[in-house]
N, CA, C and O of each residue as an XYZ file, in Angstrom:
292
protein
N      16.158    -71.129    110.191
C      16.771    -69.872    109.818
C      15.974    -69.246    108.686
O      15.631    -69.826    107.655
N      15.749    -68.106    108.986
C      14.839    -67.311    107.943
C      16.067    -66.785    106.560
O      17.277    -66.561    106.590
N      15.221    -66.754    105.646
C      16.240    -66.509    104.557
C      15.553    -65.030    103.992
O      14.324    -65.006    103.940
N      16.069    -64.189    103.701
C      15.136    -63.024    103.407
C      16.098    -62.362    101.682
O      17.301    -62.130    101.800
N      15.560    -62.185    100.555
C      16.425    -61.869     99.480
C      15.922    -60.552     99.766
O      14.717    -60.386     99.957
N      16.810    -59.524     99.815
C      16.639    -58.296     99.262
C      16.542    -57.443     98.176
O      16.337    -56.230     98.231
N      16.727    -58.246     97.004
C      16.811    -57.860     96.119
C      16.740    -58.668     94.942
O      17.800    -58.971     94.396
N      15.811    -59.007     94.535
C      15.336    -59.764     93.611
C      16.072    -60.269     92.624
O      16.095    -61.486     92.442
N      16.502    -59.747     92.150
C      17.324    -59.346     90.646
C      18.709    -59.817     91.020
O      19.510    -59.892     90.087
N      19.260    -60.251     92.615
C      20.140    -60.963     92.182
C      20.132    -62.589     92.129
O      21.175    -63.244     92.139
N      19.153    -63.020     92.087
C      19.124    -63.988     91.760
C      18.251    -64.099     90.568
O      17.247    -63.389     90.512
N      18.602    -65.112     89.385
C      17.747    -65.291     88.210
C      16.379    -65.779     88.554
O      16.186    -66.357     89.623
N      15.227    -65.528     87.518
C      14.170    -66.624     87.060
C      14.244    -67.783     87.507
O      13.574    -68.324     88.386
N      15.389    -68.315     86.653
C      15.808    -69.621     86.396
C      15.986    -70.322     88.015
O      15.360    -71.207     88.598
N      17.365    -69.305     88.472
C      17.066    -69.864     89.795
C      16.280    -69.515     91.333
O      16.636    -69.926     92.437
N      15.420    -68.862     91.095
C      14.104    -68.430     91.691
C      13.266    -69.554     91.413
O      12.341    -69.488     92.222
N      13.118    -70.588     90.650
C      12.036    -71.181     90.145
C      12.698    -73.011     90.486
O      12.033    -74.008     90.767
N      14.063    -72.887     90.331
C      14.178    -74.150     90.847
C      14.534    -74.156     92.603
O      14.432    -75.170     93.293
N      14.822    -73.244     92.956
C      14.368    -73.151     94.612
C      12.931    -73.285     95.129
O      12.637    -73.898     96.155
N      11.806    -72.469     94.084
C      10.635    -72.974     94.465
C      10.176    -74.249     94.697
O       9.378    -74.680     95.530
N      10.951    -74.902     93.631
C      10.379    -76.005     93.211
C      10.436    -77.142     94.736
O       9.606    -77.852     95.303
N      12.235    -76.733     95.002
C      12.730    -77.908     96.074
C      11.761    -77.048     97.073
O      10.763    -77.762     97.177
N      11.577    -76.005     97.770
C      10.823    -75.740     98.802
C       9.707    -76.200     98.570
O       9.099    -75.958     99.613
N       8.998    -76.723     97.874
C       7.662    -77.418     97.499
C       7.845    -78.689     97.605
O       7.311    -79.226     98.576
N       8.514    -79.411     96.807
C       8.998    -80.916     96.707
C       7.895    -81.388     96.600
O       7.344    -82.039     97.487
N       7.333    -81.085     95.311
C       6.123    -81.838     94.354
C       6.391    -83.579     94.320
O       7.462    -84.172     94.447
N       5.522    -83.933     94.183
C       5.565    -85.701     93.927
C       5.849    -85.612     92.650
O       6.678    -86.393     92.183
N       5.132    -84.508     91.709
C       5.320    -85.040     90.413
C       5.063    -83.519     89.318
O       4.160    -82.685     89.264
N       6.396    -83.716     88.532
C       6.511    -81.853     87.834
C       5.869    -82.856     86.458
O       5.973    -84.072     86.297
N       5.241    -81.901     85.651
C       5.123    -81.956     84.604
C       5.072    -80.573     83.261
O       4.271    -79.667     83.032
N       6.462    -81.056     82.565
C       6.887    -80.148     81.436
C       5.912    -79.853     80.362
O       5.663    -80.751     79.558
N       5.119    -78.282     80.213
C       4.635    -78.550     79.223
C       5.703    -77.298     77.882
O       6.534    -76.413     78.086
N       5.323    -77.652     77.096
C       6.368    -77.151     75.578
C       7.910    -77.069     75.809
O       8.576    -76.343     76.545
N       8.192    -77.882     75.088
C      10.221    -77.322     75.155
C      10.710    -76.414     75.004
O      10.955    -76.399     73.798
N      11.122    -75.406     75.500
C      11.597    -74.263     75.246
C      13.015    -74.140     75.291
O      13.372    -73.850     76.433
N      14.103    -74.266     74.367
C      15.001    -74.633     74.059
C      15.826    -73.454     75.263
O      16.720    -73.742     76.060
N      15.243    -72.254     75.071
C      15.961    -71.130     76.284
C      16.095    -71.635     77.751
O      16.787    -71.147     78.644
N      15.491    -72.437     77.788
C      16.084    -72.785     79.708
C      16.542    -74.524     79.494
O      16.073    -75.431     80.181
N      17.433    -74.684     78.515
C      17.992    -76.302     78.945
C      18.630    -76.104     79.811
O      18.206    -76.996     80.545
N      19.585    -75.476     80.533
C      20.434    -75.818     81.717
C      19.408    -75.536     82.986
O      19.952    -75.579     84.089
N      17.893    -75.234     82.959
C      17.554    -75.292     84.157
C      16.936    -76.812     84.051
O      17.243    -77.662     84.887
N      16.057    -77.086     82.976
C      15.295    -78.159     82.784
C      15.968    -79.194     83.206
O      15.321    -79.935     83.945
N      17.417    -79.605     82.915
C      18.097    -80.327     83.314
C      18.613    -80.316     84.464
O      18.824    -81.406     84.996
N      18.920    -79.224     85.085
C      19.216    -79.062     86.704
C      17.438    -79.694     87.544
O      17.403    -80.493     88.480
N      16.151    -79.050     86.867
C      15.298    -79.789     87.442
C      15.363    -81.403     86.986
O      14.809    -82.237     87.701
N      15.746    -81.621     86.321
C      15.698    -83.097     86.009
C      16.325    -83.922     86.942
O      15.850    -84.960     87.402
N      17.915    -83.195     87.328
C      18.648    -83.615     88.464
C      18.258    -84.103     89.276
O      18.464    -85.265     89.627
N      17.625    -83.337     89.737
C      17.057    -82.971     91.128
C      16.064    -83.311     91.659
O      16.031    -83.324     92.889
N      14.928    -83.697     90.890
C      13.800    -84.109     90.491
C      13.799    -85.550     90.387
O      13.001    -86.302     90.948
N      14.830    -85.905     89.566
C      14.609    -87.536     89.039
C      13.448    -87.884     88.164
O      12.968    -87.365     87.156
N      13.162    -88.912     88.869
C      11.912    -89.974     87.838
C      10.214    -89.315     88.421
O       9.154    -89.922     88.266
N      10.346    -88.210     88.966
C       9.273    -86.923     89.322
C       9.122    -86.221     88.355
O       7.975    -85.777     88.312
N       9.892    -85.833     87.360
C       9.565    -84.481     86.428
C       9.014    -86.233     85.059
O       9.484    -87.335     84.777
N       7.898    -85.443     84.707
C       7.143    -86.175     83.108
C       7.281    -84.734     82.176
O       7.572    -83.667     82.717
N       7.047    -84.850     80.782
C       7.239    -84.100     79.530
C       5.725    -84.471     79.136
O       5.339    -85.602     78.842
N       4.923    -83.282     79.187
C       3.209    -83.352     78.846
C       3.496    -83.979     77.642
O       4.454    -83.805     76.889
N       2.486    -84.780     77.548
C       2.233    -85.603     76.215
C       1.158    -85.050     75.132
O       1.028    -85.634     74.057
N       0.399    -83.912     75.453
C      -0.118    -83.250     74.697
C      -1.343    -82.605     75.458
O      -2.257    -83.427     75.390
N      -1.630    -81.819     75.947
C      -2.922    -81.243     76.732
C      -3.722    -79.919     75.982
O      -3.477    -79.634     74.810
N      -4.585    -79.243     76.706
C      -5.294    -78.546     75.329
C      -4.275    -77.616     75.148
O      -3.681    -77.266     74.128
N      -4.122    -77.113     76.869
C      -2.435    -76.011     76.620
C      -1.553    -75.700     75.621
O      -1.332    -74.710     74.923
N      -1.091    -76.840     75.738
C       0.257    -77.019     74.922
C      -0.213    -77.062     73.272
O       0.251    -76.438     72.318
N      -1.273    -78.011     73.335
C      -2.172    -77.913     71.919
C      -2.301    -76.427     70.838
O      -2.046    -76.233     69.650
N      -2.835    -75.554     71.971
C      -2.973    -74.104     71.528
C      -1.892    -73.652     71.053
O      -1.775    -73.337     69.869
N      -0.752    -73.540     72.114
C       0.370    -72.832     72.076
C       1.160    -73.399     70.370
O       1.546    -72.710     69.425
N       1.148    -75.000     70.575
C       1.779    -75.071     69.097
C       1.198    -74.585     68.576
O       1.821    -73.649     68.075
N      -0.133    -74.589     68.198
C      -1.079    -74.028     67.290
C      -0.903    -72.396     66.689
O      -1.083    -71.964     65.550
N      -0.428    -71.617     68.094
C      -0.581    -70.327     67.209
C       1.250    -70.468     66.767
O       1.760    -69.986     65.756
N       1.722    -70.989     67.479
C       3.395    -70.863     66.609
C       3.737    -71.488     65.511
O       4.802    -71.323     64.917
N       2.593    -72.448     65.105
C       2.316    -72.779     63.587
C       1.639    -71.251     62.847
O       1.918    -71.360     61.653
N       1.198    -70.468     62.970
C      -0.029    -69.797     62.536
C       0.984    -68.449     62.448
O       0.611    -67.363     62.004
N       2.112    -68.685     62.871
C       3.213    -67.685     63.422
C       4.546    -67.455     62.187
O       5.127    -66.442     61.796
N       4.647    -68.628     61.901
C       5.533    -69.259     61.266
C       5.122    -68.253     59.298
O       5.779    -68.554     58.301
């Protein structure tokens, strides 16, 4: 069955992005920076996800990003 949204906007980001996710069904998500604004999705991916979603342990990415929100501060 084809699913067709007409209209974007009624469905969130949030859940636009964890539908991607299950239509993909990655072996393995990895979180980079905490962003305190989406805990109820992070945790719905966590759900859902299980022992698949890891929390980056530090990459240059994430490196930068603290970097300028130190520089921010």
């Amino acid at each position: 069955e084809d699913y067709q949204l007409d209209n974007v906007h009624e469905l969130g980001y949030e859940d636009l992005l964890v539908s991607a996710l299950i239509s993909v069904a990655p072996r393995q998500i990895t979180l980079h920076i905490g962003y305190e604004g989406f805990k109820d999705t992070l945790k719905t991916i966590r759900s859902v996800f299980g022992d698949r979603v890891h929390d980056c342990q530090g990459c240059p990415l994430c490196e930068k990003i603290l970097t300028n929100e130190r520089l921010l501060l």
